[in-house]
OpenMM code with the backbone's topology and positions (N, CA, C; nanometers):
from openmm import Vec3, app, unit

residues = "UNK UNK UNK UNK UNK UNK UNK UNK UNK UNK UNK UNK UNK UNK UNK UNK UNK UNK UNK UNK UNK UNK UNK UNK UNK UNK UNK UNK UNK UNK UNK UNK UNK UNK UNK UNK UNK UNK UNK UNK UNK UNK UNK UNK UNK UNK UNK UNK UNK UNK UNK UNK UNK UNK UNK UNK UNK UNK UNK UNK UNK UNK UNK UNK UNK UNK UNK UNK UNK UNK UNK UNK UNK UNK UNK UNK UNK UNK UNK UNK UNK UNK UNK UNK UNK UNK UNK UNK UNK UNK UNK UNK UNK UNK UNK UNK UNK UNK UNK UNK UNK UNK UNK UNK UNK UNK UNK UNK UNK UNK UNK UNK UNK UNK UNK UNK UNK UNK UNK UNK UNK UNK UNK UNK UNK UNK UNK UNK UNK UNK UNK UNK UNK UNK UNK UNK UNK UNK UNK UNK UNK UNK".split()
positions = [
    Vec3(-0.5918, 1.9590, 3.2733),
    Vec3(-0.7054, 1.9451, 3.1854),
    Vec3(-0.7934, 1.8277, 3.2275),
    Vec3(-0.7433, 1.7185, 3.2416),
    Vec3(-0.8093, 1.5716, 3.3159),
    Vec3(-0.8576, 1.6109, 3.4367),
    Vec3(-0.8083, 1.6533, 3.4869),
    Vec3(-0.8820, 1.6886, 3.6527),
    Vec3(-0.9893, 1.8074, 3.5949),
    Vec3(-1.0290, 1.8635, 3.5332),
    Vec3(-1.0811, 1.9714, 3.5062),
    Vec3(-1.2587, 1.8967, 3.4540),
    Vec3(-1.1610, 1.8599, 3.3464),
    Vec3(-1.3094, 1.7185, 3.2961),
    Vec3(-1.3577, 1.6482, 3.4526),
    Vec3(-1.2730, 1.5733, 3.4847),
    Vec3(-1.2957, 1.4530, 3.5977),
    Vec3(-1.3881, 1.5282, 3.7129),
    Vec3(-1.3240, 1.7230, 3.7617),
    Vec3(-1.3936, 1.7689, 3.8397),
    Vec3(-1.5257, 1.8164, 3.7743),
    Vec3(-1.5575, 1.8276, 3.6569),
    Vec3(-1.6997, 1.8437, 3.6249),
    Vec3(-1.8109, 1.7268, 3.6266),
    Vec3(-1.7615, 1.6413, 3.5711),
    Vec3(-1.8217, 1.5247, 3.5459),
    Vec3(-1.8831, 1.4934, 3.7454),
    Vec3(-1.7852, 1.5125, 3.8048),
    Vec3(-1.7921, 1.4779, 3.9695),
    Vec3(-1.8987, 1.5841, 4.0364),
    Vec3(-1.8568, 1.6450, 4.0100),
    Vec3(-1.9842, 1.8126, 4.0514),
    Vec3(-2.1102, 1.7943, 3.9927),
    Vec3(-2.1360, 1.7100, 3.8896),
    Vec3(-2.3039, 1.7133, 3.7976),
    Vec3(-2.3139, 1.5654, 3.8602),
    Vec3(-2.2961, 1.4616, 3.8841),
    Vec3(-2.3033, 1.3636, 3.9250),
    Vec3(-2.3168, 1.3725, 4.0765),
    Vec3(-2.2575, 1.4505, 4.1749),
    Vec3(-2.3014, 1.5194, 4.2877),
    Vec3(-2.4168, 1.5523, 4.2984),
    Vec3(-2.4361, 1.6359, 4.2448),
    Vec3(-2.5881, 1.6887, 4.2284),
    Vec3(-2.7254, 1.6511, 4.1826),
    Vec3(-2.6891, 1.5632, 4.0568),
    Vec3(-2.7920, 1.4596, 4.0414),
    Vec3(-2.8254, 1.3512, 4.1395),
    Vec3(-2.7382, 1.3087, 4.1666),
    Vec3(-2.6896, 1.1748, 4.2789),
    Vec3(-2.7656, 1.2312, 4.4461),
    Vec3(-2.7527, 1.3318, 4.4299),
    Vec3(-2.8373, 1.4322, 4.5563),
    Vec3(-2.9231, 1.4819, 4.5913),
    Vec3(-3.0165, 1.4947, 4.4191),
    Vec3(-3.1964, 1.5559, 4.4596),
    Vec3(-3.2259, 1.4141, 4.3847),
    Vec3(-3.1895, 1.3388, 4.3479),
    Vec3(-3.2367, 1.1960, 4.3561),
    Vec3(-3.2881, 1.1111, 4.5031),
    Vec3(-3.4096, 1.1240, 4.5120),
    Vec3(-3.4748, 1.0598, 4.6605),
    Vec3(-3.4639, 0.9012, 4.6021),
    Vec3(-3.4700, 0.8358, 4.4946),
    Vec3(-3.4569, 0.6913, 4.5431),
    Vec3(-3.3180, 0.6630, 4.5130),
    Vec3(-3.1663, 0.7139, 4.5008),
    Vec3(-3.0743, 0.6637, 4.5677),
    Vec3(-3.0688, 0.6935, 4.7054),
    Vec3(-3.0734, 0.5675, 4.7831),
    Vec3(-3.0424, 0.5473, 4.9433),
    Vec3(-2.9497, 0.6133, 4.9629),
    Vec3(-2.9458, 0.6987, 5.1218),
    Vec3(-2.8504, 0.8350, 5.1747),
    Vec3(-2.7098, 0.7812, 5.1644),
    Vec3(-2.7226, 0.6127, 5.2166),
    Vec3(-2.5781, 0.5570, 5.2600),
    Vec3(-2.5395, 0.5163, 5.1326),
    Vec3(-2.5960, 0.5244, 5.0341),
    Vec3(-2.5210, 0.4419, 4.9178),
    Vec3(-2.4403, 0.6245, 4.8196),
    Vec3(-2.5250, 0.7410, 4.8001),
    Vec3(-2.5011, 0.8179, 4.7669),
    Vec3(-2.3619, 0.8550, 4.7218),
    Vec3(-2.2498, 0.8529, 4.7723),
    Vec3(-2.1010, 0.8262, 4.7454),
    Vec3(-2.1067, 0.7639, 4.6861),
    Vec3(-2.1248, 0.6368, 4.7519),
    Vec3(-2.0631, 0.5444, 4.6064),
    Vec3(-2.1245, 0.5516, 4.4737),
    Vec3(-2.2580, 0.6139, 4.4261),
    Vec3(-2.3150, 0.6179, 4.3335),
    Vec3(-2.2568, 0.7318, 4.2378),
    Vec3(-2.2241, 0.8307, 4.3176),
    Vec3(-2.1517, 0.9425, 4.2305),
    Vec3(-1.9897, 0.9101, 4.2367),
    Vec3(-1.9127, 0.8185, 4.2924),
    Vec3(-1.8063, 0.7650, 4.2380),
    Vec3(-1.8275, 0.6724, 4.1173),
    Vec3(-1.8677, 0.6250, 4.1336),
    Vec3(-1.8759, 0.4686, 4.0452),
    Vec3(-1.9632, 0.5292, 3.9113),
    Vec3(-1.9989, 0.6283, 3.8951),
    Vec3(-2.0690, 0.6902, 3.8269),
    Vec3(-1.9721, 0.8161, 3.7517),
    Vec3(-1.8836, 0.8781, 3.8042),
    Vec3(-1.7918, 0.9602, 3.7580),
    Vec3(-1.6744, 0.8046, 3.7144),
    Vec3(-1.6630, 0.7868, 3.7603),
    Vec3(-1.5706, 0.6648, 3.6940),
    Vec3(-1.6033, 0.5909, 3.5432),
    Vec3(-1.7400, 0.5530, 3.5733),
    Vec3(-1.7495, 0.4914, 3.4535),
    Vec3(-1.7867, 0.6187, 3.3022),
    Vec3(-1.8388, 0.7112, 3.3660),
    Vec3(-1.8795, 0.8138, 3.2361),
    Vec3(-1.7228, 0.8578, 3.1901),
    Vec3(-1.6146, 0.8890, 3.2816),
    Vec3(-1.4733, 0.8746, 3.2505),
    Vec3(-1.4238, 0.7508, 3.1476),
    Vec3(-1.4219, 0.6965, 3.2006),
    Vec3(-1.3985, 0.5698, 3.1450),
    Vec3(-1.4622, 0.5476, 2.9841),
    Vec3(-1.6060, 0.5563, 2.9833),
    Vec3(-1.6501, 0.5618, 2.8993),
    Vec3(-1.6332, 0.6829, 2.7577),
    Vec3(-1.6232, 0.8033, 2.7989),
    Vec3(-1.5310, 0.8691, 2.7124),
    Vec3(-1.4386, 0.8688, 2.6507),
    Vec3(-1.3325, 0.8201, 2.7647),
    Vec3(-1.1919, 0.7458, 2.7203),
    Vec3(-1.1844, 0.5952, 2.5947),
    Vec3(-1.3123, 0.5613, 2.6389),
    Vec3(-1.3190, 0.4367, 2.5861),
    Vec3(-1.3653, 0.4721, 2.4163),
    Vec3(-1.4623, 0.5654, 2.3873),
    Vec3(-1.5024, 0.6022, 2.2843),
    Vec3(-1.4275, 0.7486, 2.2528),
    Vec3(-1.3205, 0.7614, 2.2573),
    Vec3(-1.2306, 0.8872, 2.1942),
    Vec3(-1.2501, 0.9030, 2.0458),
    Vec3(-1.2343, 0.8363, 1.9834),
    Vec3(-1.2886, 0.8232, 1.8486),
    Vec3(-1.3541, 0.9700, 1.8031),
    Vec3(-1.4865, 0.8673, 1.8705),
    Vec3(-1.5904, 0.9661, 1.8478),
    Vec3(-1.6678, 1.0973, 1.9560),
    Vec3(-1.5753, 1.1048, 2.0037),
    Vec3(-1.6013, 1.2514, 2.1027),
    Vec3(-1.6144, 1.3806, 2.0567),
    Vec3(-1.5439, 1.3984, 1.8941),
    Vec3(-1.5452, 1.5524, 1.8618),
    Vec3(-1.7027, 1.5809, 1.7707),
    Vec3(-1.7657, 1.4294, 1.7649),
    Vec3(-1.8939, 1.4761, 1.7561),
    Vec3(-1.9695, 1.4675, 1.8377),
    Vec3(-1.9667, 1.4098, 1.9381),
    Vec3(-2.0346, 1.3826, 2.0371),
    Vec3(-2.0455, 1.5437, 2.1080),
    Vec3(-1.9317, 1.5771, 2.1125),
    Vec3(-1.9361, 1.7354, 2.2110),
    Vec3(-1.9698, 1.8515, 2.0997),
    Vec3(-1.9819, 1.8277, 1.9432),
    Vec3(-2.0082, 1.9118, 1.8629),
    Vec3(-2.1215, 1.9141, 1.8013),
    Vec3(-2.2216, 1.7992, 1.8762),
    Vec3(-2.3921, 1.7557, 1.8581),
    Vec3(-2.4140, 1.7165, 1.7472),
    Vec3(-2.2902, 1.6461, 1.6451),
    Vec3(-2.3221, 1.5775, 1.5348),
    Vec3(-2.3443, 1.5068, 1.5430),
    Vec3(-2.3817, 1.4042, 1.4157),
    Vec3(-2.4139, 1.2787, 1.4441),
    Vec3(-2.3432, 1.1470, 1.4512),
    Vec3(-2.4325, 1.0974, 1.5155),
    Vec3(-2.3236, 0.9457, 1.5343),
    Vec3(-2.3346, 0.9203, 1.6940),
    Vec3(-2.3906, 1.0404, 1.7939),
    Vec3(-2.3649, 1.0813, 1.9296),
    Vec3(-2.4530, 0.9697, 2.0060),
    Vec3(-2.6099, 0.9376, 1.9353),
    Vec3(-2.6551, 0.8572, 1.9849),
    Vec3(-2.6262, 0.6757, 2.0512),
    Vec3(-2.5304, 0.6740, 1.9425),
    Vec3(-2.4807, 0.5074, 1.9700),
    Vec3(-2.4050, 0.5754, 2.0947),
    Vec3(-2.3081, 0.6377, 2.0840),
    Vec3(-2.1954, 0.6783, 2.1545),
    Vec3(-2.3115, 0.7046, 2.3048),
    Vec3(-2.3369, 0.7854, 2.3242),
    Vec3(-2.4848, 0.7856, 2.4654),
    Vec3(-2.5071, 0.6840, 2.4985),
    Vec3(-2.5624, 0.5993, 2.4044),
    Vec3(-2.6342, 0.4699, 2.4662),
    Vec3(-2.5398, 0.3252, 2.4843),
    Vec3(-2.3775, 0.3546, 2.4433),
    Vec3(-2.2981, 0.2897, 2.4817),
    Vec3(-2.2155, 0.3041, 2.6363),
    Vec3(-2.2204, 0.4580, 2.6660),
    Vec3(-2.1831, 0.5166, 2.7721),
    Vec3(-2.3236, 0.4740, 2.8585),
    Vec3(-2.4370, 0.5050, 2.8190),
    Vec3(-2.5689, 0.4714, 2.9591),
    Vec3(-2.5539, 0.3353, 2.9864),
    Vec3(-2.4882, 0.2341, 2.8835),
    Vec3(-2.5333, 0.1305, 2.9417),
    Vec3(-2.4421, 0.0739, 3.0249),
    Vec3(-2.2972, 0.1452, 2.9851),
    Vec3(-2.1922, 0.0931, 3.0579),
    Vec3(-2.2198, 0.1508, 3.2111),
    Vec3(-2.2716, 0.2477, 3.2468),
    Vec3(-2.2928, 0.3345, 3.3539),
    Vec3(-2.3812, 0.2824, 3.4370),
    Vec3(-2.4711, 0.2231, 3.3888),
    Vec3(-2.6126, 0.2094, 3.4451),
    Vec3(-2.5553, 0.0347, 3.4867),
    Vec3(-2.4954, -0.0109, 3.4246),
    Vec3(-2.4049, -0.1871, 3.4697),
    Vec3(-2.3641, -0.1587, 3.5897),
    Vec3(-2.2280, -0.0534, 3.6036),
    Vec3(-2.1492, -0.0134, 3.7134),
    Vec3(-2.2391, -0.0138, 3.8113),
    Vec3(-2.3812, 0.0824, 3.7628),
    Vec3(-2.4282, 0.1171, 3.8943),
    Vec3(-2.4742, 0.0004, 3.9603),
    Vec3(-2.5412, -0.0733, 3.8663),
    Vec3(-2.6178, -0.2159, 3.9664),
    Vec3(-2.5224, -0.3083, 4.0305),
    Vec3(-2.3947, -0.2956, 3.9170),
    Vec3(-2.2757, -0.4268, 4.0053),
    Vec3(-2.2445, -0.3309, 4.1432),
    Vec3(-2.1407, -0.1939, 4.1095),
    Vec3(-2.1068, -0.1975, 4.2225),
    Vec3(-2.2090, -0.1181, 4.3591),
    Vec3(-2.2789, -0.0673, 4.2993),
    Vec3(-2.3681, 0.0639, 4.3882),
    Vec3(-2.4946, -0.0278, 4.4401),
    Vec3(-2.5452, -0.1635, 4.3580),
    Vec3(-2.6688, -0.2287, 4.4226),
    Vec3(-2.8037, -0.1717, 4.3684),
    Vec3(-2.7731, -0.0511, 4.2648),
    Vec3(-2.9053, -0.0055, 4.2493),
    Vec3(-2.9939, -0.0964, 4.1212),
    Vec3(-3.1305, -0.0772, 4.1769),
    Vec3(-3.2070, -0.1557, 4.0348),
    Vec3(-3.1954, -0.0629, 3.9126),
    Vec3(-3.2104, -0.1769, 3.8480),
    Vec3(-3.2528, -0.1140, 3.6499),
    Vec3(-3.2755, 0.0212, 3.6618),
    Vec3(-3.3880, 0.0265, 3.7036),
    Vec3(-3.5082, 0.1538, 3.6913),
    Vec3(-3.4098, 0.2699, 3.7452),
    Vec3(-3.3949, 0.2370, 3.8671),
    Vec3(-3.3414, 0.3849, 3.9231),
    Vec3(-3.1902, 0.4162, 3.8914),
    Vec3(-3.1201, 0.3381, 3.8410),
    Vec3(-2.9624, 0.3398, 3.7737),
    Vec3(-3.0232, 0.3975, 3.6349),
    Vec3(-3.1280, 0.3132, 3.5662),
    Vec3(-3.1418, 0.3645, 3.4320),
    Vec3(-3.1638, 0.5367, 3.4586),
    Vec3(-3.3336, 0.5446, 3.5189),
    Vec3(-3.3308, 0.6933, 3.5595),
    Vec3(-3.2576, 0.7934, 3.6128),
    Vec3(-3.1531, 0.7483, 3.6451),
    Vec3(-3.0360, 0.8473, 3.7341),
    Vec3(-2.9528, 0.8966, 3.5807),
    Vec3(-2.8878, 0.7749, 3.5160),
    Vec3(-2.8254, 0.7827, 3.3901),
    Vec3(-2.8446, 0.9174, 3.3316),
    Vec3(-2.9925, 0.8508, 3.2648),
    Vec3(-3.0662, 0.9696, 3.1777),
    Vec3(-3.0861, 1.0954, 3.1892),
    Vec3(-3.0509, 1.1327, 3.3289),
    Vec3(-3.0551, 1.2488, 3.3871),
    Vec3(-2.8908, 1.3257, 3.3831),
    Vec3(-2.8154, 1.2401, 3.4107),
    Vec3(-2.6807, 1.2395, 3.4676),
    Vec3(-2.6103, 1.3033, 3.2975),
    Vec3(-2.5933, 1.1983, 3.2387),
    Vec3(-2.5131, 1.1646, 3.1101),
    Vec3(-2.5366, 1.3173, 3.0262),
    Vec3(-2.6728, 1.3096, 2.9905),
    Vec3(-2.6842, 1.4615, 2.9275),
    Vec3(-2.6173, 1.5831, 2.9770),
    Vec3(-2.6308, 1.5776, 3.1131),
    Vec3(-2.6090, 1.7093, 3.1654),
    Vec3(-2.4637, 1.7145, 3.1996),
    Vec3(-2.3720, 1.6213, 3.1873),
    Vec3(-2.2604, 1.6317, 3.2161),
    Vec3(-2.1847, 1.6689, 3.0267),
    Vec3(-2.2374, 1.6111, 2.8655),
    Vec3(-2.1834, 1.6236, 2.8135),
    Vec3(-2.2585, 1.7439, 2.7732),
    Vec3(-2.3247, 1.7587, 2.7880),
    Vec3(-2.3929, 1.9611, 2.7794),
    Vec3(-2.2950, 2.0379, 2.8390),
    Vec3(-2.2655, 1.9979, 2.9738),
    Vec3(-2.1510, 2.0645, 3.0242),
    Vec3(-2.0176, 2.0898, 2.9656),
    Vec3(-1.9619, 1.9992, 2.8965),
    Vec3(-1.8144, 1.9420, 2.8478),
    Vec3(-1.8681, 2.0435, 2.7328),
    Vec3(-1.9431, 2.0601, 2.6780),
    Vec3(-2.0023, 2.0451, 2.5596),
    Vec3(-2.0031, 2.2509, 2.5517),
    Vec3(-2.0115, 2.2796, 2.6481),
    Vec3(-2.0083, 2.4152, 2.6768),
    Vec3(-1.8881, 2.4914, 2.6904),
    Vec3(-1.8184, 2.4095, 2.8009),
    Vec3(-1.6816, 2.4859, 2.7546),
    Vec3(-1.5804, 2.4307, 2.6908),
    Vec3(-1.6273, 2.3669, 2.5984),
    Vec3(-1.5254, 2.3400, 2.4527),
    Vec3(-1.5057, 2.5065, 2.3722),
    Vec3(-1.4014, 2.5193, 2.3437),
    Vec3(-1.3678, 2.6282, 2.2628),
    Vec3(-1.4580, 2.7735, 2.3565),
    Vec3(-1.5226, 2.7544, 2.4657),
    Vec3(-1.5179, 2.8657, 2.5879),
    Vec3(-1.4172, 2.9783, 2.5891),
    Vec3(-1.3889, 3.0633, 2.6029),
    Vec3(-1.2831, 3.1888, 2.5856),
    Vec3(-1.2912, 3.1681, 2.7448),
    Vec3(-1.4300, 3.1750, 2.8217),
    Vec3(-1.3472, 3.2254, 2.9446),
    Vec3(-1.3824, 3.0884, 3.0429),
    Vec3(-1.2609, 3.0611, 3.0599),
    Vec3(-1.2501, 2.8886, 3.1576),
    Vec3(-1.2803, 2.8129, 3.1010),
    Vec3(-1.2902, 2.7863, 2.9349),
    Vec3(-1.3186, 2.6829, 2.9064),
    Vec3(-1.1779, 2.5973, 2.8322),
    Vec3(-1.1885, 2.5280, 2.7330),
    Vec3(-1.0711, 2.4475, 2.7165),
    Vec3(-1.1271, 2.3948, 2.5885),
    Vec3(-0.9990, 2.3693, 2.4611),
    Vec3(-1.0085, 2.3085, 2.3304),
    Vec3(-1.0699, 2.2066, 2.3180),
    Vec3(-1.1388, 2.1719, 2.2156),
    Vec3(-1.1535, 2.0340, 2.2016),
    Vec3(-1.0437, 1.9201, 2.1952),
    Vec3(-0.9124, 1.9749, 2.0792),
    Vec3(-0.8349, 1.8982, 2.1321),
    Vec3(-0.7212, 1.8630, 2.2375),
    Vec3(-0.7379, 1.9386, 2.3550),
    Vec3(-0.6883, 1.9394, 2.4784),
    Vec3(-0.7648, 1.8442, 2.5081),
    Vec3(-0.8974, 1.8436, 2.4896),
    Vec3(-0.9878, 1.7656, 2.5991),
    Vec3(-0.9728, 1.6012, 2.5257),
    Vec3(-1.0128, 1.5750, 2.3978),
    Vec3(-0.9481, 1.4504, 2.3495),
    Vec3(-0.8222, 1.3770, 2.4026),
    Vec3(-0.7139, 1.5125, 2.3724),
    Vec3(-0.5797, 1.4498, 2.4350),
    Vec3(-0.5743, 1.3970, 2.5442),
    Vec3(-0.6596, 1.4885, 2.6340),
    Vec3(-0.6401, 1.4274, 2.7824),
    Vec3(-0.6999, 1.2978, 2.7966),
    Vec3(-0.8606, 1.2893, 2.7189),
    Vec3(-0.9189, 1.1779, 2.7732),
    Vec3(-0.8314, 1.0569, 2.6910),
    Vec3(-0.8006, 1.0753, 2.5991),
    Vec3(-0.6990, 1.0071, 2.4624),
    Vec3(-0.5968, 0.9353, 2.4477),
    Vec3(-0.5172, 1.0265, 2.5036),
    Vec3(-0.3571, 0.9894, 2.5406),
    Vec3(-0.3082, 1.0605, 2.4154),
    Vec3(-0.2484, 1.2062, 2.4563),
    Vec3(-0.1457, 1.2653, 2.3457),
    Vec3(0.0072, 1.2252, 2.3732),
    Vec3(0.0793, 1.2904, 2.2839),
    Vec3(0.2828, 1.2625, 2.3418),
    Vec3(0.3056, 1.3420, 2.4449),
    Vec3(0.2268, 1.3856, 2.5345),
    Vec3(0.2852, 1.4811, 2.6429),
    Vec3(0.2168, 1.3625, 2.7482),
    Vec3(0.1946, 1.2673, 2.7603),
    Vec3(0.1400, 1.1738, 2.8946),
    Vec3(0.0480, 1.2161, 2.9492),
    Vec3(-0.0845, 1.2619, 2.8950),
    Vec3(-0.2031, 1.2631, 2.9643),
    Vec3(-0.2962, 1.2015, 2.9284),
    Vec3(-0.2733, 1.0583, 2.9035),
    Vec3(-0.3573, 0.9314, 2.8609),
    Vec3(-0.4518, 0.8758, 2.9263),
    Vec3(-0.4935, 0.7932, 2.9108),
    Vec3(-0.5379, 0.6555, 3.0081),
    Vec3(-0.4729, 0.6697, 3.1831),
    Vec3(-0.3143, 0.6428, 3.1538),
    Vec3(-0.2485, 0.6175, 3.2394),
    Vec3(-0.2553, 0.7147, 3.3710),
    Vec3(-0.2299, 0.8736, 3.3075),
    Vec3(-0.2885, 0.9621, 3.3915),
    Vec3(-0.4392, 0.9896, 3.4055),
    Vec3(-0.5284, 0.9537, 3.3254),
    Vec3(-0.6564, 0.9274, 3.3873),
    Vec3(-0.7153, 0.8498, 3.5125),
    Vec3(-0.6426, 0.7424, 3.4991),
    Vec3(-0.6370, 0.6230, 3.5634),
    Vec3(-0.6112, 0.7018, 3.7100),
    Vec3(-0.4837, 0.7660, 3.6768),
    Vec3(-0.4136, 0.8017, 3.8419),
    Vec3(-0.5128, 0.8918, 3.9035),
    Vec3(-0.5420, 1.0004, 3.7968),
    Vec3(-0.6294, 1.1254, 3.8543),
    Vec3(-0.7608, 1.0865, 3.8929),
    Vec3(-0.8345, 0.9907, 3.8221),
    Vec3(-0.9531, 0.9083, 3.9297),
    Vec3(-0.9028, 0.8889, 4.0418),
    Vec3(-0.7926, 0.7847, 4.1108),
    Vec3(-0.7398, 0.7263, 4.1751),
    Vec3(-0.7198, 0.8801, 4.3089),
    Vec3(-0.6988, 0.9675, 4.2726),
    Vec3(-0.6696, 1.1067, 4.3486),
    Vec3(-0.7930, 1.1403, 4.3997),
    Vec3(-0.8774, 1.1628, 4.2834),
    Vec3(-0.9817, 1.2796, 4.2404),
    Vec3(-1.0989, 1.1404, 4.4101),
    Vec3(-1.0988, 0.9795, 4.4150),
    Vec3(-1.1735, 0.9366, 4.4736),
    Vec3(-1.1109, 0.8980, 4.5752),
    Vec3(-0.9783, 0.9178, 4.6514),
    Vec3(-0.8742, 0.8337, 4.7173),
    Vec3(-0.9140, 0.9433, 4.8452),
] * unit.nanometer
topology = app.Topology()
chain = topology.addChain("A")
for resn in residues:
    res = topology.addResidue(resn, chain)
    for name in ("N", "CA", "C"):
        topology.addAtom(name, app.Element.getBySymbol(name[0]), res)
């Protein structure tokens, strides 16, 4: 289920990260790592409030603009990019990845529960927490 999230989030961040002309060619990797990392991260970090966030209730906005800003940090510490074009990449990025999540929640075909997807990003009693998040980044960028 974590790799499932982790490989979507990585595939829309690919692609944004790719018809984006002002991220530089050589930096490109690292922008869609460090960028799938932190929107990971940032989910994980706000579990709480994810079953509205992916169910377009409210409350989603803080939750967005806590995830853009953590994202758009990453990008300038580790990726080098300015404000502007980390901010603009974000804004592009963030939506379209929880539109995505956001789609195949409760999906019949390939998609996955909401609370599978909590658990995973969450940490349920079957060990697919943090800890295995942690590792499956560690895979998913190794």
């Amino acid at each position: 289920m974590l790799n499932n999230i982790l490989e979507t989030v990585k595939e829309i961040a690919t692609n944004t990260v790719n018809n984006n002309t002002d991220v530089p060619a050589d930096k490109k990797n690292l922008v869609v790592n460090t960028a799938t990392d932190s929107i990971a991260s940032g989910l994980m970090d706000n579990i709480g409030d994810l079953a509205g966030l992916f169910a377009g209730k409210g409350g989603n906005n803080a939750i967005m603009g806590t995830i853009q800003k953590t994202v758009v940090n990453a990008l300038m510490q580790k990726a080098g990019l300015n404000s502007g074009i980390a901010t603009n990449l974000v804004s592009t990025l963030l939506p379209a990845v929880i539109s995505a999540l956001s789609g195949k929640i409760d999906n019949k075909e390939g998609g996955f529960s909401l609370e599978s997807v909590l658990g995973a990003l969450g940490g349920d009693k079957k060990g697919s927490g943090l800890g295995d998040a942690l590792s499956s980044l560690g895979k998913l960028f190794g």
